[in-house]
N, C-alpha and C positions, 0 to 999 in steps of 0.2 A: 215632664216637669219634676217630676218625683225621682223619678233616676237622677236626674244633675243634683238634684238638693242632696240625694242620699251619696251620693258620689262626692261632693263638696267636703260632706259634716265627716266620711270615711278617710278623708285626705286631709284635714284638719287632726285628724285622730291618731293619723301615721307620723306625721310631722309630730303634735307634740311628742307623741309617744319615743321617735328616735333620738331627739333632742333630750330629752328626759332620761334617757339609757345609756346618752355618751356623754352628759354630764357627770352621770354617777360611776361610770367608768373609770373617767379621765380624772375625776377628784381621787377614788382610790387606789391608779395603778400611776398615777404619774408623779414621781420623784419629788418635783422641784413643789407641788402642791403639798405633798406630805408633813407635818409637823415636822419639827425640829429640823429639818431637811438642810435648814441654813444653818445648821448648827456643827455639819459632818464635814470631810472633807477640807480640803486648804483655806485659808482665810489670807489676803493680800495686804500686807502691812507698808506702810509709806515710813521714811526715815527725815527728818529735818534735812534742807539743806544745808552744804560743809561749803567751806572756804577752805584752800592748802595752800598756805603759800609756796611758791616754788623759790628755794634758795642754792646759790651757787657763789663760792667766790665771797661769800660775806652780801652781797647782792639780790636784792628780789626783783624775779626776773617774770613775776604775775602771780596769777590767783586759779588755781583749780576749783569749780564750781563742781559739786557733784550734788546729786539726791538720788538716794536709792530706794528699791523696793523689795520686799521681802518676801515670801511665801512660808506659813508656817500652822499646822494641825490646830484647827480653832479649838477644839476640846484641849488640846495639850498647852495652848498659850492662854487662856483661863485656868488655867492649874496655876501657872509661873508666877512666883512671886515679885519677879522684879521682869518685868518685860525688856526684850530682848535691841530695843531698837537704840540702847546706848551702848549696847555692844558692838550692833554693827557700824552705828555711825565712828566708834572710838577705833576698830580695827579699821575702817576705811580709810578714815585717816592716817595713823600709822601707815599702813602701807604705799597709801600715795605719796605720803611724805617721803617716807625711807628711799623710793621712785622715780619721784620727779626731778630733775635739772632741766636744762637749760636747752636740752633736746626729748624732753618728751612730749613734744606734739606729733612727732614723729613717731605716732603709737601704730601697731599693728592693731589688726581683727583679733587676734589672737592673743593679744597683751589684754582686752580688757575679758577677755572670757578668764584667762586666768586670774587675774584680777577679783572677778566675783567670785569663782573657784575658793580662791585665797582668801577672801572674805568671808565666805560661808564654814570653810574648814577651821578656820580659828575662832570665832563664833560660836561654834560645837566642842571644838575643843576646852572652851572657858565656861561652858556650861556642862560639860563632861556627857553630853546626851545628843543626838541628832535632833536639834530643835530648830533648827531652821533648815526647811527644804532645798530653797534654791535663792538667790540673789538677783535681783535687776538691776539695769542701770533706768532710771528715768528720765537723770540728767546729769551731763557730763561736758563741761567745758572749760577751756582757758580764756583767762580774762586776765588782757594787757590794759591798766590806765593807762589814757593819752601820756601823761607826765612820764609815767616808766617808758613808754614807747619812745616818745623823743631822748631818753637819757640811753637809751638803749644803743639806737639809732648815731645820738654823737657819738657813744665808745667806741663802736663799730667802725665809720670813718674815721678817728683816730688812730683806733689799732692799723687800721689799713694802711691811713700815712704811714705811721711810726716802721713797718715792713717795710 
């Protein structure tokens, strides 16, 4: 009876004692526990959604939905006096506008990698410093109103006659 009890109260003693060792371990060698820990490394910034109208012909032929995301050195966008997110939103624009007609739904994989590309490089360049890492897209779509769609759709048979 004495051996199990003393065997018991010994195994009681191991237990707390490893749990008590790899608490204090895991508090001092693991990263994400650390102070300031959230303070290093990229921080992910969200941009308002844009509307771009898409024009051709004197004609608007719908609406580019975009919202972007951004990646940028948290310590270095706490420095910045004027945050960066009307930069991006104002080059996205520009760009898709200068872009868009009447066949760009017709986009490659590869149109929107440039695209952020192109977004990111002039961003830096108007702040003269690598302040933004990388570019996302979060959301990126064209939006036909019903109403443009049917005006669309009469031209279209029209021209077709008139051929």
């Amino acid at each position: 009876m004495l051996k199990v009890l003393v065997t018991g109260v010994w195994i009681c003693i191991v237990t707390v004692g490893a749990a008590y060792f790899t608490a204090q371990y895991k508090t001092e060698y693991d990263p994400m526990l650390q102070k300031n820990a959230h303070l290093e490394g990229l921080d992910y910034q969200s941009t308002p959604a844009i509307n771009v109208p898409v024009l051709e012909d004197g004609k608007i032929y719908g609406y580019i939905v975009a919202q972007f995301v951004f990646t940028v050195d948290s310590e270095l966008l706490s420095k910045l006096a004027v945050p960066p997110h009307a930069f991006i939103v104002d080059e996205a624009f520009r760009l898709i506008y200068s872009k868009a007609d009447k066949k760009f739904a017709q986009l490659k994989k590869a149109d929107l990698k440039d695209l952020t590309e192109e977004v990111r490089d002039r961003v830096n360049k108007r702040f003269a410093a690598d302040i933004v890492q990388d570019v996302l897209i979060q959301d990126f779509t064209f939006h036909v109103p019903s109403s443009m769609r049917d005006n669309i759709v009469e031209n279209a048979a029209k021209q077709a006659a008139a051929s």
